[in-house]
ZAROTOR-79783 format. One line per field, with one value per residue (C-alpha): chain; x, y, z; residue number from 1. Coordinates in steps of 0.1 Angstrom, whole numbers. Layout:
REM ZAROTOR-79783
cadena = [A, ...]
px = [X, ...]
py = [Y, ...]
pz = [Z, ...]
num = [NUM, ...]
***
This chain:
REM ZAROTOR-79783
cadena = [A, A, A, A, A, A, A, A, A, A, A, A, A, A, A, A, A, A, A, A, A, A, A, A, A, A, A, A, A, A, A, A, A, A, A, A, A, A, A, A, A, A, A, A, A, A, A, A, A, A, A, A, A, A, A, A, A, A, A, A, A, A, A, A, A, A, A, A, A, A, A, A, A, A, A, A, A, A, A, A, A, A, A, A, A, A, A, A, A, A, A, A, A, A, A, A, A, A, A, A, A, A, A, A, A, A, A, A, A, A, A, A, A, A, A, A, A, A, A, A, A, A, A, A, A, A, A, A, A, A, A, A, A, A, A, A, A, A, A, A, A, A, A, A, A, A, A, A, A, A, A, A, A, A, A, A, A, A, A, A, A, A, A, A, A, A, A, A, A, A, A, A, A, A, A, A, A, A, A, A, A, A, A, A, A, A, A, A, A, A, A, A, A, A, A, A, A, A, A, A, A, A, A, A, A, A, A, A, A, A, A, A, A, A, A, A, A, A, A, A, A, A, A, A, A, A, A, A, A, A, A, A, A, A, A, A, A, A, A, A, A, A, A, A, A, A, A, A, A, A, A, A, A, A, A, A, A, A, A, A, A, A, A, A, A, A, A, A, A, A, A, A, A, A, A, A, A, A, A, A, A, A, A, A, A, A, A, A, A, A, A, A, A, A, A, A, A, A, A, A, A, A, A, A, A, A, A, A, A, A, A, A, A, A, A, A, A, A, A, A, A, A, A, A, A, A, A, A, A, A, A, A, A, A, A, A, A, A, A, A, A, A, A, A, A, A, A, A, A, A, A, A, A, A, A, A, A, A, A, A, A, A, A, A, A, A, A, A, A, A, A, A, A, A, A, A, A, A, A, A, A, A, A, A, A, A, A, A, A, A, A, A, A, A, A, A, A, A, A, A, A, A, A, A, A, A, A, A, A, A, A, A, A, A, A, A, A, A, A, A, A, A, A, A, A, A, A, A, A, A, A, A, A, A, A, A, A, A, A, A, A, A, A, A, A, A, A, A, A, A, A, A, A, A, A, A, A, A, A, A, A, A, A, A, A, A, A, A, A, A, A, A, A, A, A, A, A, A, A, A, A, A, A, A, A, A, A, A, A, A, A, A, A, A, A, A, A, A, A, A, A, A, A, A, A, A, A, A, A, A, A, A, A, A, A, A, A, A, A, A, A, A, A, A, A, A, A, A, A, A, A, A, A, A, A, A, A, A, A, A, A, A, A, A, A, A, A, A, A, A, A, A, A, A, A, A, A, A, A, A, A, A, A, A, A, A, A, A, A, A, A, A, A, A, A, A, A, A, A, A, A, A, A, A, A, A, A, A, A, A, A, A, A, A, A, A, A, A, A, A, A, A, A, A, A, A, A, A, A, A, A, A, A, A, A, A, A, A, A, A, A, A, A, A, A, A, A, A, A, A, A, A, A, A, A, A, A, A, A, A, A, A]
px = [503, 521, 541, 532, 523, 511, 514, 490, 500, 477, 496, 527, 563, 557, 589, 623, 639, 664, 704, 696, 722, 729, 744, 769, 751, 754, 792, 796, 798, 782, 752, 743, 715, 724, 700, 714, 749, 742, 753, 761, 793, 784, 758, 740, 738, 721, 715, 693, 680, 667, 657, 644, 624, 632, 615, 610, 644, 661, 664, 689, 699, 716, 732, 750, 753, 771, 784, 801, 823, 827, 854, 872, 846, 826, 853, 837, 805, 821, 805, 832, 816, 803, 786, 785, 786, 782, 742, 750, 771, 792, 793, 800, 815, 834, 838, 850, 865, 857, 869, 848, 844, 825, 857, 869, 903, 901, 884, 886, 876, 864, 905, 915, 889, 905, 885, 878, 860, 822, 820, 845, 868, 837, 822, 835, 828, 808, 809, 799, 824, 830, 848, 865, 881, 909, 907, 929, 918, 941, 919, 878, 853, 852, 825, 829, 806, 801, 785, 777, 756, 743, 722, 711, 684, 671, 640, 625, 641, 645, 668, 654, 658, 665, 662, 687, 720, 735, 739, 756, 745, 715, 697, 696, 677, 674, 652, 643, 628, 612, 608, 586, 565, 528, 516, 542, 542, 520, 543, 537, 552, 555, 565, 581, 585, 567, 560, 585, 596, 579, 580, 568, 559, 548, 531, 523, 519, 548, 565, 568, 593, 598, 615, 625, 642, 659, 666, 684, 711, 706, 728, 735, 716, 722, 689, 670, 659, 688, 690, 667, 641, 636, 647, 620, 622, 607, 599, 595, 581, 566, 539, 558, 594, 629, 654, 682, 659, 630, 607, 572, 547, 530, 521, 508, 529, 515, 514, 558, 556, 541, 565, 592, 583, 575, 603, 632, 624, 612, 632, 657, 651, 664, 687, 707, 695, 718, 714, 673, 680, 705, 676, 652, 668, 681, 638, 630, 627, 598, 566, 568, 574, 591, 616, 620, 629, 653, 677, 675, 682, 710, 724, 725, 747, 767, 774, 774, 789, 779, 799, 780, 775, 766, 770, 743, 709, 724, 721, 682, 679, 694, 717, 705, 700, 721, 754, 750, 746, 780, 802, 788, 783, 762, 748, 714, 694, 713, 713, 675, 666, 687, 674, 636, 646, 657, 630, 604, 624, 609, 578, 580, 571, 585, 587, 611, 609, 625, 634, 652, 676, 699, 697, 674, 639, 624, 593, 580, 555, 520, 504, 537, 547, 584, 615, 638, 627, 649, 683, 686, 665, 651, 630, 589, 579, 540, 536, 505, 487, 524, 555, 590, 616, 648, 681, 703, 732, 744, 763, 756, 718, 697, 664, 635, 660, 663, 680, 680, 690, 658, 634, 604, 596, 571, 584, 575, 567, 568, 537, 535, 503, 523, 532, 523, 533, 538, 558, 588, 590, 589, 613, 603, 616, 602, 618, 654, 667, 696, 694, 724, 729, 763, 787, 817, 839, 859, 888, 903, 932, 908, 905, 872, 868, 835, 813, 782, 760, 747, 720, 709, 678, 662, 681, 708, 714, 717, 749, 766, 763, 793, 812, 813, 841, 859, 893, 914, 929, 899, 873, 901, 900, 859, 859, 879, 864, 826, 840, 857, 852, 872, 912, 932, 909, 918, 899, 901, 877, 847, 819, 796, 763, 748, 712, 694, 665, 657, 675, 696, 731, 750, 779, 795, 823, 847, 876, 894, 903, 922, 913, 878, 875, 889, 898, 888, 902, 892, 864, 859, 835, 824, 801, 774, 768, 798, 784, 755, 755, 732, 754, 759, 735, 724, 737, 725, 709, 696, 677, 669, 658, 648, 626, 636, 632, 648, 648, 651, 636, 653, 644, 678, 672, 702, 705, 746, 751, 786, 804, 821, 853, 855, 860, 836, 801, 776, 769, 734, 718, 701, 661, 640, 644, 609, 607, 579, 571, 561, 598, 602, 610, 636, 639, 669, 667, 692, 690, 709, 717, 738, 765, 788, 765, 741, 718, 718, 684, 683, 658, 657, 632, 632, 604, 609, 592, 588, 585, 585, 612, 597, 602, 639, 649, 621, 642, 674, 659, 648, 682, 703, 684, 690, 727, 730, 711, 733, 765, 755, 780, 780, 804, 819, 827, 854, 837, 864, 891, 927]
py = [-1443, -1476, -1477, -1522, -1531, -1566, -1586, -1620, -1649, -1669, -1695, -1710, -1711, -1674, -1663, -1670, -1675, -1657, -1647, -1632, -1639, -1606, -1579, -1563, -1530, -1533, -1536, -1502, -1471, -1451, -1463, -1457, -1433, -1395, -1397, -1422, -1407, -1379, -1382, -1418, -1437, -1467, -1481, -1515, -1519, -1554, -1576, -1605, -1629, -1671, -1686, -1723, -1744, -1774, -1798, -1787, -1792, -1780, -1750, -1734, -1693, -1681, -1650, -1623, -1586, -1564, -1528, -1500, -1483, -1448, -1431, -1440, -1436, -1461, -1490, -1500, -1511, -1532, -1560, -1590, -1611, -1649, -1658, -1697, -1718, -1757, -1756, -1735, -1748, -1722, -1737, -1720, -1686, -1663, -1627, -1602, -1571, -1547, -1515, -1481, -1493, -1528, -1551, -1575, -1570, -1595, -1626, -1644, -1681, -1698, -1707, -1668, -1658, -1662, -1672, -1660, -1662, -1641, -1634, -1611, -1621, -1620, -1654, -1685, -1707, -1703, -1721, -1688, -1680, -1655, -1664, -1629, -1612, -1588, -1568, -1534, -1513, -1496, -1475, -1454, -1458, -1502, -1526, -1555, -1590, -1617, -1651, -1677, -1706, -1716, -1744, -1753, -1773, -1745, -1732, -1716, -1680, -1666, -1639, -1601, -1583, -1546, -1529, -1502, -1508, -1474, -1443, -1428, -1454, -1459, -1488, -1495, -1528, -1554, -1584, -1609, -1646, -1674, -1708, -1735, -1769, -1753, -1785, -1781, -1744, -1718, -1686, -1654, -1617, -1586, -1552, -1526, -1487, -1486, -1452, -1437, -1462, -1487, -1525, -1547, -1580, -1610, -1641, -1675, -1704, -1722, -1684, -1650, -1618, -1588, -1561, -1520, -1501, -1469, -1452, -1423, -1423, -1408, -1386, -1393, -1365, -1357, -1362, -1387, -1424, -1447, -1466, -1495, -1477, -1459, -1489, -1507, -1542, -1576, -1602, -1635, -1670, -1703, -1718, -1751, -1753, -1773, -1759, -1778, -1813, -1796, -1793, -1768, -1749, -1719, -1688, -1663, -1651, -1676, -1705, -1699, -1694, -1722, -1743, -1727, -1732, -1770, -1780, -1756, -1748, -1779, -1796, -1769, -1755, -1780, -1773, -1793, -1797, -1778, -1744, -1750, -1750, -1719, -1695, -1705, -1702, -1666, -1656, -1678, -1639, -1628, -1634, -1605, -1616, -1581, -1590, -1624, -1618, -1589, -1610, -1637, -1618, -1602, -1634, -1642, -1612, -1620, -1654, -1657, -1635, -1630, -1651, -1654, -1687, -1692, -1732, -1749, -1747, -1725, -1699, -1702, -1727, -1718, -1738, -1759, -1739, -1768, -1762, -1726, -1732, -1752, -1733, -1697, -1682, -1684, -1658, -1638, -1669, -1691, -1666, -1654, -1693, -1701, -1665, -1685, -1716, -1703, -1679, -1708, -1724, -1699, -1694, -1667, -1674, -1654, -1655, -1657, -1631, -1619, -1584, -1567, -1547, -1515, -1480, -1483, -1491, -1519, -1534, -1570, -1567, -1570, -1592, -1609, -1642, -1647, -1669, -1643, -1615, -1609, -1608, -1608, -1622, -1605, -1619, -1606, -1610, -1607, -1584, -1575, -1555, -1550, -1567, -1561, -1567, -1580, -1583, -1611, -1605, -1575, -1578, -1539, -1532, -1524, -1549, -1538, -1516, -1521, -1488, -1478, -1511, -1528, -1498, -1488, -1512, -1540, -1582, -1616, -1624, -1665, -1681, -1715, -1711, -1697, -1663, -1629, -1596, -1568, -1535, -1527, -1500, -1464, -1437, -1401, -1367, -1366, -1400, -1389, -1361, -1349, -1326, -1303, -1285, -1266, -1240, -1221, -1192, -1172, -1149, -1123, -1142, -1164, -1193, -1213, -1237, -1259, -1282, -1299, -1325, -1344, -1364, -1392, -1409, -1427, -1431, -1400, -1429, -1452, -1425, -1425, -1456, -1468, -1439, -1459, -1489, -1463, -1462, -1423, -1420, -1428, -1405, -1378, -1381, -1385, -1352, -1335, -1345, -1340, -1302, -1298, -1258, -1258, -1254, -1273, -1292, -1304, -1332, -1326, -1350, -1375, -1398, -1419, -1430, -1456, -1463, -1495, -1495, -1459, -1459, -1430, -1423, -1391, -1378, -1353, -1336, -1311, -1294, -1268, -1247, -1218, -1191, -1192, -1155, -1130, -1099, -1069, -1034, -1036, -1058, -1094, -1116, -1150, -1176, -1181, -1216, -1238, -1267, -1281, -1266, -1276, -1254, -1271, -1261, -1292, -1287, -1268, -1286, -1266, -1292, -1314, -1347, -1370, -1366, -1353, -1378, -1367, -1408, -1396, -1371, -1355, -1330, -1309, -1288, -1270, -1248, -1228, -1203, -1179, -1165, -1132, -1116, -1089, -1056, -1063, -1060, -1074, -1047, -1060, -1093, -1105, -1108, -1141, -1165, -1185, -1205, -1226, -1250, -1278, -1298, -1288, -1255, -1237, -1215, -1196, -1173, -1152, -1139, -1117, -1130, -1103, -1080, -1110, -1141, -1152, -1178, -1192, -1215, -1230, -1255, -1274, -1299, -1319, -1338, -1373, -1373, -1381, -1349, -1340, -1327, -1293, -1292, -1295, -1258, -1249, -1275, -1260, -1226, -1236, -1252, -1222, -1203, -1225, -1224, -1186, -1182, -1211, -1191, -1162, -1139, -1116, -1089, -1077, -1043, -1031, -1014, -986, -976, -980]
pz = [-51, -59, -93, -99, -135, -133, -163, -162, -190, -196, -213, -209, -224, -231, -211, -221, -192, -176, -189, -219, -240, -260, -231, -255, -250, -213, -212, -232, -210, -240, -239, -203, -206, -197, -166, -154, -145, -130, -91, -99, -89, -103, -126, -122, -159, -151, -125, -126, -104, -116, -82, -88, -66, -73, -49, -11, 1, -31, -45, -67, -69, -103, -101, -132, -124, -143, -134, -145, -120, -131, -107, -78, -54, -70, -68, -31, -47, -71, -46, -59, -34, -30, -1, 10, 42, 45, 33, -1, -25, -54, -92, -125, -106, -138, -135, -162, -167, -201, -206, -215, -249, -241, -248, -227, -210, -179, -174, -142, -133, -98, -90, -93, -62, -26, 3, 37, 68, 67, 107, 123, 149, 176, 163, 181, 152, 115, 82, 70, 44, 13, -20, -35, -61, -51, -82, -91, -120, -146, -159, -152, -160, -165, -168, -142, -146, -119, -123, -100, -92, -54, -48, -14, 3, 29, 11, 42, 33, -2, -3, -3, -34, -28, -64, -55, -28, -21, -26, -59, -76, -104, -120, -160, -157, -123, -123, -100, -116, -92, -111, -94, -97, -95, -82, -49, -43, -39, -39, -25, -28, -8, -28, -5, -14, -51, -50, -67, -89, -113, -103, -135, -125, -146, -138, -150, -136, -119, -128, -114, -125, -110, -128, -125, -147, -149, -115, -114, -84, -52, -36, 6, 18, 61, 80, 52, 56, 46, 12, 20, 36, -1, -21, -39, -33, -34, -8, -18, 6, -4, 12, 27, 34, 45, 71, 78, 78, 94, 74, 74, 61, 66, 54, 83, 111, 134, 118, 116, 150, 157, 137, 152, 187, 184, 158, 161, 203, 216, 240, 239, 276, 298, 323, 353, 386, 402, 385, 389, 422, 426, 404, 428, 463, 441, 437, 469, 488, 461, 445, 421, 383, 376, 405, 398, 359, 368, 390, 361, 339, 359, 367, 333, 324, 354, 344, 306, 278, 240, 213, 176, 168, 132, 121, 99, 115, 142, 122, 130, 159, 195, 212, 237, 277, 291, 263, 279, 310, 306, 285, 305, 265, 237, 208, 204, 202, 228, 254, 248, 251, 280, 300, 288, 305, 336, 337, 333, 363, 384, 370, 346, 314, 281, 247, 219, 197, 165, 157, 123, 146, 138, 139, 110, 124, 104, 108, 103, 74, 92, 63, 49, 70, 61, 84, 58, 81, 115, 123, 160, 189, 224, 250, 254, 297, 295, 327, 338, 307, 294, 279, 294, 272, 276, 253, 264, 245, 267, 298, 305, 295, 327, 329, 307, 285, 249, 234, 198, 186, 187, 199, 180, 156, 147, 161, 157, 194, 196, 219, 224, 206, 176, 166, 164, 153, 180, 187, 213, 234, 215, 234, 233, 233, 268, 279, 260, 283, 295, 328, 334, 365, 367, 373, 364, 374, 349, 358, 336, 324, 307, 325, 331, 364, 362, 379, 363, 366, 341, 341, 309, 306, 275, 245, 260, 287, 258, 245, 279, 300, 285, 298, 336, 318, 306, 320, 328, 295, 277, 301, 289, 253, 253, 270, 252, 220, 239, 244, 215, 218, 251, 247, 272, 294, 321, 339, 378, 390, 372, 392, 377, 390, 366, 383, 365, 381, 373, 339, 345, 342, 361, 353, 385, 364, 373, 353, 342, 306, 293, 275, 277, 278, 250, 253, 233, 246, 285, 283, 280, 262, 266, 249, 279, 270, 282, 284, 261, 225, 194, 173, 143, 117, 93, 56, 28, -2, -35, -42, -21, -33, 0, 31, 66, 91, 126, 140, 176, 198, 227, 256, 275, 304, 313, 346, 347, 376, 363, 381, 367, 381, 403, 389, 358, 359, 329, 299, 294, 299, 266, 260, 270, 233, 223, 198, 191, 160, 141, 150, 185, 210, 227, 254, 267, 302, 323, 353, 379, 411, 424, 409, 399, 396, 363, 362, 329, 316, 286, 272, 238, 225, 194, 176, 163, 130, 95, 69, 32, 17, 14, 53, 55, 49, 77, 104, 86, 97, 135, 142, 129, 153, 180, 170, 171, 201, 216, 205, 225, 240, 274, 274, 305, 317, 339, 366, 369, 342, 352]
num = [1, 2, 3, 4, 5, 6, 7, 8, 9, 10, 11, 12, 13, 14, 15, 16, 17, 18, 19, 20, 21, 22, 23, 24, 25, 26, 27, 28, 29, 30, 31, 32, 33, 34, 35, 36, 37, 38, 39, 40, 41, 42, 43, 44, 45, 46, 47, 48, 49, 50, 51, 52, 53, 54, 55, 56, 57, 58, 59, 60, 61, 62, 63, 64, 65, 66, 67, 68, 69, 70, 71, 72, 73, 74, 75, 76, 77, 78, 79, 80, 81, 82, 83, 84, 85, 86, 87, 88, 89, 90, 91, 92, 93, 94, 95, 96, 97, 98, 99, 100, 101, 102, 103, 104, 105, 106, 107, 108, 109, 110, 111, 112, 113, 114, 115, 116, 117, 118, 119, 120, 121, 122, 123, 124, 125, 126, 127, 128, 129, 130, 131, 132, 133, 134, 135, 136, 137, 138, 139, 140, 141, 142, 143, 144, 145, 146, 147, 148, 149, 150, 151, 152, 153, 154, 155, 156, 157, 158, 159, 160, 161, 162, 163, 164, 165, 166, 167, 168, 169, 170, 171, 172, 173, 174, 175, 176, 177, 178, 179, 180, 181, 182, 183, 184, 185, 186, 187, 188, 189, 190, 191, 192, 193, 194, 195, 196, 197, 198, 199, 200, 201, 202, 203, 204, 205, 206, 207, 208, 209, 210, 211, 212, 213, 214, 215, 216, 217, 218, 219, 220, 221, 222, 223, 224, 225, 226, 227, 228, 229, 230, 231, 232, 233, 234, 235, 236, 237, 238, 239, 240, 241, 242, 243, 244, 245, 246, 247, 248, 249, 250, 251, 252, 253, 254, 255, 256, 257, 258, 259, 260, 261, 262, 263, 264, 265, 266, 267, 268, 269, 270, 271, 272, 273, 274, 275, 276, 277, 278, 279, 280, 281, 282, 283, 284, 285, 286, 287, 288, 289, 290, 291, 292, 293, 294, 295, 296, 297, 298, 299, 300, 301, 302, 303, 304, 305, 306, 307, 308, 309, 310, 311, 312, 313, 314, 315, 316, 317, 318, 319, 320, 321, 322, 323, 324, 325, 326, 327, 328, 329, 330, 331, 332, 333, 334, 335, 336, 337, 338, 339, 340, 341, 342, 343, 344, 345, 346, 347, 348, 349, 350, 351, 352, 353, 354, 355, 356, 357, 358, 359, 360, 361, 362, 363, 364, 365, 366, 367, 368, 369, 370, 371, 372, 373, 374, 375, 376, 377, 378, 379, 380, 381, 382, 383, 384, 385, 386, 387, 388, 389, 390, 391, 392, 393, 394, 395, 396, 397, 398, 399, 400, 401, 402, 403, 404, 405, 406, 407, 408, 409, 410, 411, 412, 413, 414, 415, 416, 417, 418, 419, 420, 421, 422, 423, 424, 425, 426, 427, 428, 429, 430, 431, 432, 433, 434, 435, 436, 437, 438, 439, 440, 441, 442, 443, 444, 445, 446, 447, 448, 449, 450, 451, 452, 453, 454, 455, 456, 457, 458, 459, 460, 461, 462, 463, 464, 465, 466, 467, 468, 469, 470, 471, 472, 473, 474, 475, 476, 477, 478, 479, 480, 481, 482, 483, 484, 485, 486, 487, 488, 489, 490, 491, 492, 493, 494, 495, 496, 497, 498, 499, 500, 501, 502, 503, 504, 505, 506, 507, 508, 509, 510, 511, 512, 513, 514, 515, 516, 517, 518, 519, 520, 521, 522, 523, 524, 525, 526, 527, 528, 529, 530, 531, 532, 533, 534, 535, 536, 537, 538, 539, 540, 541, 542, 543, 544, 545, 546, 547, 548, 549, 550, 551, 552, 553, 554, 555, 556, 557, 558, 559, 560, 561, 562, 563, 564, 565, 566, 567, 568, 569, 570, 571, 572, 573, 574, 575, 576, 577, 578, 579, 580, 581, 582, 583, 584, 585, 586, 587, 588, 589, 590, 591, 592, 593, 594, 595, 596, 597, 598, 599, 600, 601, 602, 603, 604, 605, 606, 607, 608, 609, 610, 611, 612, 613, 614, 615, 616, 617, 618, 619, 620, 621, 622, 623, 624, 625, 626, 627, 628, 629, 630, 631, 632, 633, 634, 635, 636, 637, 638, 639, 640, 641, 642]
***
């Protein structure tokens, strides 16, 4: 059940506005309530949020947070930064530094912050920068407060308010304020993740507040959602809007896409003569719209490379297919344009779509139109009663191939028509497999020789592809880290097969390592599974505070013939292993071939899913018995006593 208390006023003037202006109480580490510092790092003692819409084109963000950094470990959420670039201008910045008592030590004006680049070394130009305040503490716990001003004339994307930012760290008071002419805007709100926590909101006209209060810290917990898919938070749009000069309005998914694709698309996909020509004497062999948009699209990662662009209105709008097609680079949007325009110069058409990627899986709210929503962009083929999808900014992806980086998760797919919200491509345990097939001799001074083949499919192919640019000394240090458990390996021989139109990767691998095999007495023992182990058990929590949620599924089928040496037979083969439940199976086989052959068969299978806390210790319990039965060992026999 959501936690919103919604607060109606009925007349104006009734709020105060927002920087209250007696905080003395939040500076003063005593008075952090006792809940509140358990498992917590840092405290946000206060943050709060004035966002005023001014006119369409103008609107300014005020900004004063205030923390207490408890230990060490808390000084990398001190946050001293200032975001800016050409469109959003920094006023009235002051920080301050007070110690455990609540007294002011430091104070810090707009001149003591330094200034840096925001993009990394990647981006071929920005005006993305970040004004920052190297600051080195002399003492724990200290109270740290940061003011600023920003004022810009984009209006098309307010900011996202999430209520709590990491880990090991709780929340005394946070509050967000929007401020706007009622007779301009009509704002609306999204609340994300209420359950556990209390969101107050107020509302007037021309006035809306959001506020929480009082969140105990979370502890990082292995196998749990990440912060901000727990984090309570507010999404806020208007109704009409300015970008960069364009301006819009709009408040349902297609009605932005429709603005997007005649103002900020239009006129963006034309391309010279000469390259129209060379796509379509490359297609000129087939009719086939799955053909044709795989040798664009490999001719596009052929002749073109990723660079981030992030200037102004680029930071939304692609650069135009003809720049690209020029210069041979571009970012997510220019490349997923240009890939468009060539594709619709051969008669394919696609669509522009924007994705929230990462490893976190984020969805585009069904019911909540917002341009502050996305940070990357992929291409939708309409195929026959599918979509194919395509990201343009890798060089290395096979066609129709996403990975977990934009898998599994809800889009805004752009139509001429306008917009609409749909999902990519969801890969399952049965689609994420690895298939070993293998062998290896041991001899009785402890030495193991092997041959395996592995191959990848899914999201494992999404793991190991990358394993083919890899050069010697590289391939050596993967596989030794890869088979940690083996002492001195030697690499003798690797192939790669990366196959793009099935999506699989094989891996032929031979080598060699020592002391494999332990003695005891006369006999020998070895762990029967070389190559493929699930042996690490997932920690132990007394009381565990988040969900499970095991993000990806995955199927191995492992088939190992070993050889023993001669002289030494096999004490006793183990029993068949079955283990059936709610988050997957295992199975483990051996067999006899002849006096000094085993067959080894081993399969694992793991559910993607969501699960209440309560489950954990039940997974905990399933993988430790996959981990013991994958530790297995045979003990070997001499035949005859010398």
């Amino acid at each position: 059940m959501q936690k919103i208390l919604l607060i109606v006023i009925f007349f104006s003037g009734i709020h105060l506005g927002l920087f209250s202006q007696n905080n003395a109480d939040y500076y003063k580490v005593s008075t952090i309530p006792s809940e509140l510092t358990i498992d917590a790092d840092v405290v946000l003692r206060l943050q709060e949020t004035l966002v005023q819409l001014e006119k369409i084109d103008r609107m300014t963000i005020s900004e004063r947070r205030i923390v207490t950094i408890m230990n060490e470990d808390g000084l990398r959420q001190l946050d001293p930064y200032i975001y800016f670039d050409d469109s959003r201008s920094i006023s009235d910045v002051s920080a301050y530094v007070y110690d455990q008592g609540g007294n002011r030590i430091e104070k810090f004006r707009k001149g003591d912050f330094n200034e840096r680049s925001a993009v990394s070394g990647s981006t071929l130009y920005s005006d993305s920068k970040i004004l920052f305040l190297d600051y080195t503490p002399v003492q724990y716990p200290f109270t740290f407060e940061l003011n600023y001003e920003v004022k810009t004339p984009n209006t098309a994307a307010i900011p996202t308010t999430y209520f709590i930012n990491s880990f090991y760290q709780s929340v005394q008071e946070s509050r967000v304020e929007l401020h706007y002419p009622k007779e301009v805007f009509d704002p609306l709100y999204h609340l994300s993740k209420t359950d556990e926590h209390e969101i107050m909101v107020m509302q007037d006209q021309g006035y809306l507040s959001f506020t929480v209060k009082n969140i105990p810290a979370y502890r990082s917990e292995e196998l749990a959602p990440s912060i901000y898919d727990f984090s309570p938070r507010v999404e806020l749009t208007v109704d009409q809007f300015s970008f960069e000069g364009y301006q819009g309005q709009g408040t349902s998914w297609k009605e932005l896409g429709l603005w997007f694709q005649q103002e900020l698309l239009r006129g963006r996909q034309e391309l010279p003569e000469a390259t129209i020509k060379e796509v379509q004497d490359l297609v000129a062999h087939t009719d086939d719209i799955y053909e044709k948009a795989r040798l664009i699209y490999e001719y596009v990662q052929s002749q073109t490379r990723y660079i981030s662009v992030q200037v102004g209105i680029g930071g939304f709008q692609p650069i135009a297919a003809i720049e690209v097609d020029e210069v041979k680079y571009g970012d997510c949007k220019g490349l997923t344009n240009y890939t468009m325009a060539l594709l619709r110069a051969v008669g394919v058409e696609a669509y522009y779509t924007h994705v929230q990627a990462g490893k976190s899986r984020v969805d585009f709210h069904d019911d909540f139109a917002s341009l502050a929503q996305g940070n990357h962009v992929i291409l939708a083929i309409p195929y026959q009663d599918e979509l194919l999808w395509l990201d343009c900014t890798s060089q290395r992806l096979p066609f129709n191939f996403l990975g977990d980086f934009t898998d599994d998760r809800k889009v805004h797919v752009i139509r001429p028509d306008g917009g609409e919200i749909l999902k990519t491509p969801k890969y399952g345990a049965d689609d994420n497999r690895q298939i070993t097939r293998g062998s290896y001799t041991i001899d009785t001074n402890g030495v193991m020789h092997a041959e395996l083949v592995m191959t990848t499919t899914g999201l494992q192919y999404d793991d190991r592809y990358f394993l083919a640019d890899k050069d010697a000394e590289q391939l050596h240090k993967y596989y030794k880290n890869y088979w940690d458990d083996l002492n001195n390996l030697q690499l003798k021989s690797i192939c790669f097969e990366n196959d793009k139109s099935e999506i699989s990767f094989t891996e032929t691998v031979s080598f060699s390592a020592d002391n494999y095999v332990k003695p005891s007495g006369d006999d020998l023992f070895f762990s029967v599974n070389a190559f493929n182990r699930l042996d690490r058990v997932p920690s132990r929590y007394r009381s565990r505070k988040l969900p499970l949620w095991i993000e990806t599924g995955f199927s191995d089928e492992d088939v190992v013939r070993i050889s023993i040496p001669e002289g030494y037979r096999v004490e006793a083969l183990p029993e068949p292993v079955r283990l059936e439940g709610k988050f997957g199976s295992y199975e483990l086989d051996f067999e006899m071939v002849d006096d000094q052959q085993i067959d080894f068969k081993r399969k694992v299978f793991i559910k993607k899913g969501k699960y209440p806390k309560e489950d954990y210790g039940k997974y905990r319990a399933f993988r430790k018995k996959i981990a013991l039965y994958d530790n297995l060992k045979l003990m070997l026999k001499p035949t005859t006593k010398t």
